[in-house]
C-alpha positions in Angstrom: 93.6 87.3 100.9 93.7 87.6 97.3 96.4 89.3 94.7 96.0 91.6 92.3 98.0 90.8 89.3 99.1 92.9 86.4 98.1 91.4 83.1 100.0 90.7 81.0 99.1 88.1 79.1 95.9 87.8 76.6 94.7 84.6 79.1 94.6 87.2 81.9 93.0 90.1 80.0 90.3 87.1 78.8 89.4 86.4 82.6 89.3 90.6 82.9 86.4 90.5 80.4 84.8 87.3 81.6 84.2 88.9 85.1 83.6 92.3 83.7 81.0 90.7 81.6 79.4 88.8 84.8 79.4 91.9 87.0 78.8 94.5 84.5 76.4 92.7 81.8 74.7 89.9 83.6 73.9 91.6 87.5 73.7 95.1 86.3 72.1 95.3 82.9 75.1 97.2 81.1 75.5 96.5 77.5 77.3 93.6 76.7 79.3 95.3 73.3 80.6 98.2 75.4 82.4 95.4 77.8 83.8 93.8 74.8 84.4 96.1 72.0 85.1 99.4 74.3 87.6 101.1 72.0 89.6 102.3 74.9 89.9 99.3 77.1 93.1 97.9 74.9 95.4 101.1 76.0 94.2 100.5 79.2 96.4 98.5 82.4 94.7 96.2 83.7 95.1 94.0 87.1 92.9 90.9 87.7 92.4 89.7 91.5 93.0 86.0 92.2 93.4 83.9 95.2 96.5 84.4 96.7 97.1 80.7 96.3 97.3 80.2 92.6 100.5 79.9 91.0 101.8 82.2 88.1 101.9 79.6 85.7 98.4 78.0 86.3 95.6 78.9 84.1 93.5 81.9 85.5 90.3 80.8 83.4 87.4 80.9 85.7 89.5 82.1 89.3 89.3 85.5 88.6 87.6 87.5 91.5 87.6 91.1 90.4 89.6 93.4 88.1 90.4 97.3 87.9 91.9 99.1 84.7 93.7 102.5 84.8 92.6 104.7 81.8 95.1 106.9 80.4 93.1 110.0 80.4 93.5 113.4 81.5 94.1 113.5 84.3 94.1 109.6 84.3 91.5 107.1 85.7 90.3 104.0 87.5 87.7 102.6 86.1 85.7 99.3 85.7 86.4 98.6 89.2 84.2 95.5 89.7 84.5 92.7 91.9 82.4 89.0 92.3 79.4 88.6 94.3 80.9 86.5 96.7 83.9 88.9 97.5 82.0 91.5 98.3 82.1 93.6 101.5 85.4 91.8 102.1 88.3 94.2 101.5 88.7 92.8 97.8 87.9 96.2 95.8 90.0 98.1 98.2 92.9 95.7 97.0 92.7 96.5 93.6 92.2 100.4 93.4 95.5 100.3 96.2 97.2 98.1 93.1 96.0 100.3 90.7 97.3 103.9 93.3 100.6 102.2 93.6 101.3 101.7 89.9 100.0 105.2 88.7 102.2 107.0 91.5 105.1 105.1 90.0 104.3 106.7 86.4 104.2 109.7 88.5 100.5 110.8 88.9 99.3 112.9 90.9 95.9 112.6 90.2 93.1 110.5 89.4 89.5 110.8 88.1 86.7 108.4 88.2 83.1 108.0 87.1 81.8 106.3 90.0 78.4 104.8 90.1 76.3 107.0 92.5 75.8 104.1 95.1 79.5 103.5 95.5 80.6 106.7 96.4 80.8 105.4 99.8 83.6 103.3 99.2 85.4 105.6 97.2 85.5 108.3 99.9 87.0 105.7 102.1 89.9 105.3 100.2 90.6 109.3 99.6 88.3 110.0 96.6 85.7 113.4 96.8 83.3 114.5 94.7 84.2 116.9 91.7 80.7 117.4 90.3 77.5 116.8 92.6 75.5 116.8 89.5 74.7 113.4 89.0 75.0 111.9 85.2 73.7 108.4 83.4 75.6 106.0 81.8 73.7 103.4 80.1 70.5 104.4 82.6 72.7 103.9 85.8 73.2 107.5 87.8 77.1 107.9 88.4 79.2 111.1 89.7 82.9 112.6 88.9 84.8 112.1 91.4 88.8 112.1 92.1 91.5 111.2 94.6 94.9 113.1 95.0 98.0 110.5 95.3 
C-alpha cells in the first residue's frame, strides 16, 4: 500500500504540482495558473502518496500517486485531494485525508472544512464528512458543496 509523506523538501512539493497538474489541469479541465501560481498553496502542508517501497532518499520525480494539502483557514481545510488514475477506487485517497486528520488533530483541530466536488461527496461521507451547505456552488465551471468533518 502506498505512504503518505509529509513534504518537506522543494523535490517533493515539485511532484505535489506535477500530479496536481495531471489530475486537476489535464483530466478535468481546471486552469493550469491556479495549480501553479495559487497564492495560498505555499502556507499550505502538504503530503505526497508514494509506493510504500521507495526509499527516503530516492528521487520522487515521476512516483508520486496522489497528494492532499491542509489549508490554514478558518476553521482549517483539506483541499486538493487528488489521486492518479490508476489508484483509483483502491483505498489511496482515503490514505491521504487519514494523513492529513492525524496531523491536524496533533495541531489540535477540531474541525475541518472542505469544498468538495459535488460527485465526491460520496467518499467524503465515508470518512466522517456532512454537508454544511446543500446549495451547490462552481468553481472554475465544476459544481462543488461545503462540507466538514468533526475530528
Amino acid at each position: 500500500m502506498p505512504v503518505a509523506r509529509l513534504v518537506t523538501t522543494q523535490a517533493e512539493l515539485d511532484e505535489v504540482h506535477r500530479v496536481r497538474i495531471e489530475v486537476f489541469v489535464e483530466e478535468q479541465g481546471y486552469s493550469h495558473q491556479i495549480e501553479v501560481d495559487d497564492p495560498i498553496d505555499p502556507q499550505c502542508t502538504h503530503w505526497l502518496l508514494l509506493p510504500d517501497d521507495l526509499g527516503p532518499d530516492e528521487p520522487v520525480a515521476g512516483r508520486g500517486l496522489g497528494t492532499v494539502r491542509l489549508v490554514p483557514s478558518d476553521p482549517p481545510a483539506l483541499g486538493r485531494l487528488c489521486v492518479v488514475k490508476a489508484g483509483r477506487g483502491k483505498g489511496w485517497g482515503r490514505i491521504l485525508a487519514l494523513a492529513l486528520h492525524d496531523h491536524a488533530r496533533s495541531l489540535g483541530v477540531k474541525r475541518l472544512a472542505i469544498h468538495s466536488q459535488e460527485y465526491a461527496v460520496p467518499f467524503y461521507e465515508k470518512l466522517g464528512y456532512y454537508i454544511t451547505d446543500h446549495v451547490p456552488f462552481l468553481d472554475e465551471g465544476q459544481p462543488h458543496l461545503h462540507m466538514a468533518v468533526d475530528l
